[in-house]
C-alpha positions as CSV (number, residue, x, y, z in Angstrom):
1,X,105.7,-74.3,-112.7
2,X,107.1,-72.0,-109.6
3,X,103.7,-72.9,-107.5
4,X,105.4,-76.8,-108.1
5,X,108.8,-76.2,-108.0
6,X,108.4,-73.9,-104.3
7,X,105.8,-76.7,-103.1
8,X,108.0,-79.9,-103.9
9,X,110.7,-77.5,-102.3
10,X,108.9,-77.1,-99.0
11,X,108.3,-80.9,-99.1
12,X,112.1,-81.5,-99.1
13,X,112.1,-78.9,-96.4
14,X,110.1,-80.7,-94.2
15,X,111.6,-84.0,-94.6
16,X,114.6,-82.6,-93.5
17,X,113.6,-80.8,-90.4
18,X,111.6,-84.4,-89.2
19,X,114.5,-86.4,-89.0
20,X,115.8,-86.8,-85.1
21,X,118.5,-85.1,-84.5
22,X,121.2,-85.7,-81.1
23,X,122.8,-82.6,-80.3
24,X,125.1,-83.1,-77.6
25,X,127.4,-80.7,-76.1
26,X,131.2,-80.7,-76.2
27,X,133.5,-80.7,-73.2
28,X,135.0,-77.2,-74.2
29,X,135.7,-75.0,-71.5
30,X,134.4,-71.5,-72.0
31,X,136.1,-69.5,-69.4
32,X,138.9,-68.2,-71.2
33,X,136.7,-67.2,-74.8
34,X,136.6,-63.7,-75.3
35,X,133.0,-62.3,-77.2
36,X,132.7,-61.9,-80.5
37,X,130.4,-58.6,-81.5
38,X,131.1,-58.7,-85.0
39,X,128.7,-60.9,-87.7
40,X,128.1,-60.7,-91.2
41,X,124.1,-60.6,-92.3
42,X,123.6,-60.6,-95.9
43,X,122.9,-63.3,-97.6
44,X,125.2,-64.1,-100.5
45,X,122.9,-64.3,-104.1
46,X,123.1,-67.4,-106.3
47,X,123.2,-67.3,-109.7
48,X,122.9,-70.5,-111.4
49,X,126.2,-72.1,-111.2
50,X,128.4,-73.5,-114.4
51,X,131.0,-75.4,-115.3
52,X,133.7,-72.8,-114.2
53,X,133.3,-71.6,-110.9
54,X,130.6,-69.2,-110.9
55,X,129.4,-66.3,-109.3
56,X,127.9,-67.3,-106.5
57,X,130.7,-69.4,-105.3
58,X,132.8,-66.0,-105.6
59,X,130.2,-64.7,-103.7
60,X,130.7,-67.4,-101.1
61,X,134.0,-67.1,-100.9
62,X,134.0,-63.8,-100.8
63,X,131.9,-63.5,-97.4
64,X,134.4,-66.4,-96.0
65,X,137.3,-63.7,-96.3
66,X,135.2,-61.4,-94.7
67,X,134.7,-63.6,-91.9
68,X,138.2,-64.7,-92.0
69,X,139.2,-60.9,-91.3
70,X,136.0,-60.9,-88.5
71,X,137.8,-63.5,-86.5
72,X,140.9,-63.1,-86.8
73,X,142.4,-66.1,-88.8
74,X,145.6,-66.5,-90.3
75,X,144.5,-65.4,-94.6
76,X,142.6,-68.3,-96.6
77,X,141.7,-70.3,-93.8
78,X,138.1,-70.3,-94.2
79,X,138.7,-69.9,-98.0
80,X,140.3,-72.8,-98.1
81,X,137.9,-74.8,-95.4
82,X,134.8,-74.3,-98.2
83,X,136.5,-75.0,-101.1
84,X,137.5,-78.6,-99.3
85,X,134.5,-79.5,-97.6
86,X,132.0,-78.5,-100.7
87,X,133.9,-76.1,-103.5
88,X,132.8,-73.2,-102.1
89,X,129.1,-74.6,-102.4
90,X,129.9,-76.0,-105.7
91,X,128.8,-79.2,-105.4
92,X,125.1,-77.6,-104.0
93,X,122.3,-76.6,-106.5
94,X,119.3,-74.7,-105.2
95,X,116.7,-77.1,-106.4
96,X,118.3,-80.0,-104.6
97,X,119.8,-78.7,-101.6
98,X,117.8,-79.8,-99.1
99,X,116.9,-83.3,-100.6
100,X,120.6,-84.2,-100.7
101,X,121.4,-83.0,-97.4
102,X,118.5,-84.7,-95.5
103,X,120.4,-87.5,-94.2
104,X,123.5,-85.6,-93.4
105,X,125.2,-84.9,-90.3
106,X,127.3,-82.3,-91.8
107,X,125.8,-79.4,-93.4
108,X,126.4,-76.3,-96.0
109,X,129.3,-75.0,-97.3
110,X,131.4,-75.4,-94.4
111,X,130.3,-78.7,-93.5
112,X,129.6,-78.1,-90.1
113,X,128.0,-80.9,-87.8
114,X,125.0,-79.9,-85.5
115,X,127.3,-80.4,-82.4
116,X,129.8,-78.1,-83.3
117,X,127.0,-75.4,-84.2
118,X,125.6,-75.8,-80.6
119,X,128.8,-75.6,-79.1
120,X,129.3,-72.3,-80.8
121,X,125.5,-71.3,-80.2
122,X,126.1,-71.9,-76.3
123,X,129.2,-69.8,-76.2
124,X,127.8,-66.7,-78.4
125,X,124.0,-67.4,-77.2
126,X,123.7,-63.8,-78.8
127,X,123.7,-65.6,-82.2
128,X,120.5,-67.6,-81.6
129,X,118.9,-64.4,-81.3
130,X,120.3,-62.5,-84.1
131,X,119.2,-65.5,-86.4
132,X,116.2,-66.5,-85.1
133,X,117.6,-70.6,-83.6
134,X,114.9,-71.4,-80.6
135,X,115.2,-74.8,-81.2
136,X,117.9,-78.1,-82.9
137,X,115.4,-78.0,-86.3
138,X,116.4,-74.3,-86.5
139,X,119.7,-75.0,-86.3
140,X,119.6,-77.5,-89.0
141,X,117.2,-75.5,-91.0
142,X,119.7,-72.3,-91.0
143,X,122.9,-74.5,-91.8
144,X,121.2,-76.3,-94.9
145,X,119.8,-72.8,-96.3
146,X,121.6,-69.6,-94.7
147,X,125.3,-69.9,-95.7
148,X,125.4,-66.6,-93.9
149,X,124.8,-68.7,-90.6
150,X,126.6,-72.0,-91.9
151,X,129.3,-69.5,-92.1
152,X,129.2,-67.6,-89.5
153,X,129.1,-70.6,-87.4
154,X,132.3,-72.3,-89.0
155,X,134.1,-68.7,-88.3
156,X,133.2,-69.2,-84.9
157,X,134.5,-72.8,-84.3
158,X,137.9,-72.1,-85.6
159,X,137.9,-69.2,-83.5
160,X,137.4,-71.6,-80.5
161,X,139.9,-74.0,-82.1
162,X,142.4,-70.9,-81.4
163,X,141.5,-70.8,-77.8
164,X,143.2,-74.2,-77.8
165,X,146.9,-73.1,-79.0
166,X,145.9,-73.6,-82.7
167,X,147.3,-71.2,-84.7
168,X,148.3,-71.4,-88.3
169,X,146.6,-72.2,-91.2
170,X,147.5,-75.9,-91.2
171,X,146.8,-76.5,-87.6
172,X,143.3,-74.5,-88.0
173,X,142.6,-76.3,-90.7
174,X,143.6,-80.2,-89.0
175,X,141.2,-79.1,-85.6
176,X,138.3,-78.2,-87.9
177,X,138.3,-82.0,-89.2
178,X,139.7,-83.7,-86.6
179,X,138.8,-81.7,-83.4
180,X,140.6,-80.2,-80.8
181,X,141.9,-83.5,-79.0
182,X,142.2,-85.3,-82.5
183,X,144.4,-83.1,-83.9
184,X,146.9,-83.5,-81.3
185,X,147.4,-86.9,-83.2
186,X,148.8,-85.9,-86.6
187,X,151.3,-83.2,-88.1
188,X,149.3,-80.6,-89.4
189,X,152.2,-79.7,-91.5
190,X,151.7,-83.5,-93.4
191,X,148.0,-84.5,-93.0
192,X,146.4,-84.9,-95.6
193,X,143.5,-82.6,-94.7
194,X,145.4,-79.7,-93.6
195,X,147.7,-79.8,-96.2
196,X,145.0,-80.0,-98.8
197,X,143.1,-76.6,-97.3
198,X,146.7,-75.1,-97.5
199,X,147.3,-75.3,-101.0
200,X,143.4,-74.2,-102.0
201,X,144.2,-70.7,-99.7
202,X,147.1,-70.1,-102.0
203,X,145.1,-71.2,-105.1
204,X,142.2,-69.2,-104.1
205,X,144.8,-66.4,-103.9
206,X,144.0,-65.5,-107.6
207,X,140.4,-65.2,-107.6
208,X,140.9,-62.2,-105.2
């Protein structure tokens, strides 16, 4: 039963990885961007997940305040960002991850697209390294099945949304789905998105 359940696995694997992907670059400006050293390199364990929220999405959660404190962001942003884009990975199960994910264009936890992971990749080109990306399938691999990376990446991206004057919670939250020149559009203190984040970083507040 494991020799067919890791063999149909690597299947889904491999569909995944052999569908085209068009990684562009943004029009970010890098000049300003200070370095980020710090990272965060184990891998969070999953336990099967129930009807409550479970362990692993604690454990999930957990690594996203972690990176919160890492880059600098006002508390619960990242928090918040999981549990809106995926409940903190609850709506992933191991077995299927990869085979509902295949025709994405946003991946893991975070939801992160593969051009905002190359944007961050070609200003912290120290990341590729440190997780082995050489080419756009790695990239894609390691946001469908390292949250560590998925994460990391997402960390990094708001931290360039706050090289564009974004600040708070709300407005961190509002350029994460809309983009930096998008989210000069809407009231991050009344969009929906932003304001949905805000009250899952005070909800979240308990499981602390």
């Amino acid at each position: 039963m494991a020799t067919k359940s890791n063999f149909l696995n690597s299947i889904f694997l491999i569909v995944a990885l052999s569908i085209p992907l068009s990684l562009g670059t943004s029009n970010i400006n890098y000049t300003h961007y200070d370095s980020q050293e710090d990272h965060v390199d184990q891998q969070p364990k999953r336990p099967k997940i129930t009807k409550s929220i479970s362990q692993y999405q604690k454990n999930l959660l957990a690594l996203a305040k972690k990176l919160n404190i890492v880059n600098d962001l006002p508390p619960g942003t990242m928090q918040g960002i999981i549990w809106q884009e995926s409940k903190a990975g609850g709506h992933f199960k191991d077995v299927d991850k990869v085979e509902t994910q295949r025709h994405a264009i946003f991946f893991g936890a975070a939801q992160v697209s593969l051009v905002a992971a190359q944007d961050v990749l070609n200003r912290w080109p120290q990341l590729r390294e440190q997780f082995n990306i050489s080419s756009k399938y790695d990239i894609k691999e390691q946001l469908i099945l390292n949250d560590v990376f998925n994460l990391t990446i997402a960390g990094k991206y708001l931290t360039l949304m706050k090289s564009y004057g974004f600040s708070t919670l709300n407005e961190l939250a509002l350029a994460y789905n809309r983009g930096p020149e998008g989210a000069k559009r809407y009231d991050p203190e009344t969009h929906p998105y932003a304001t949905s984040v805000a009250n899952h970083a005070e909800f979240l507040k308990q499981i602390d």
